[in-house]
N, C-alpha and C positions, 0 to 999 in steps of 0.2 A: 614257187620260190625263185626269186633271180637268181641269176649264176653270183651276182655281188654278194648278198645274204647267204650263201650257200658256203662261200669260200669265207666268210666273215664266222660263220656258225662254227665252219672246222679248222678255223683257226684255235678257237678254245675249246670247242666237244668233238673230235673226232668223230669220224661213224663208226659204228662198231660192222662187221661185214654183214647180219641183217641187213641194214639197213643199206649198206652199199648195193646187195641183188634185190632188194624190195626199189630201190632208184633205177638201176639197170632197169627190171621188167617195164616200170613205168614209162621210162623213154621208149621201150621197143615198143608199147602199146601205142606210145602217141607215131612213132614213126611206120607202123603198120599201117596207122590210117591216114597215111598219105600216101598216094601213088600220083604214077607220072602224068601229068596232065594233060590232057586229050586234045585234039586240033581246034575243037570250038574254047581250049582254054577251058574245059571246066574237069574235077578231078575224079574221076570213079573207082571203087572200091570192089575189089572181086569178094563172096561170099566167104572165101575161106580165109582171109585175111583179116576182113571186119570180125569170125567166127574168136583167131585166134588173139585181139588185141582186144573183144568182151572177155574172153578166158584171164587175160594176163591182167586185165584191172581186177575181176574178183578172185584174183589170186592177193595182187597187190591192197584191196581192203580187206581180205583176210586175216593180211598181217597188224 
């Protein structure tokens, strides 16, 4: 969802706070799997990070 549609949506539905920590997790999962990117310019991912942003998506389709 773009950030336009998002603020367009909670202009008339509110989120209720589910829904607000079910978005938080989502963002920490996509910003997990990004880390800083390496001298050849390409990005790698330490095990425990990829571990904990698979955790936080099937947290967030759980919901």
């Amino acid at each position: 969802m773009t950030g336009f549609t998002a603020r367009l949506l909670d202009a008339h539905h509110p989120r209720t706070a589910g829904e607000q920590v079910v978005l938080a997790l989502a963002e920490r999962a996509r910003a997990d799997r990004q880390t800083e990117p390496r001298p050849g310019g390409e990005r790698e991912q330490r095990p425990e990070e990829r571990d904990r942003a698979d955790e936080r998506e099937r947290l967030v389709e759980a919901l």
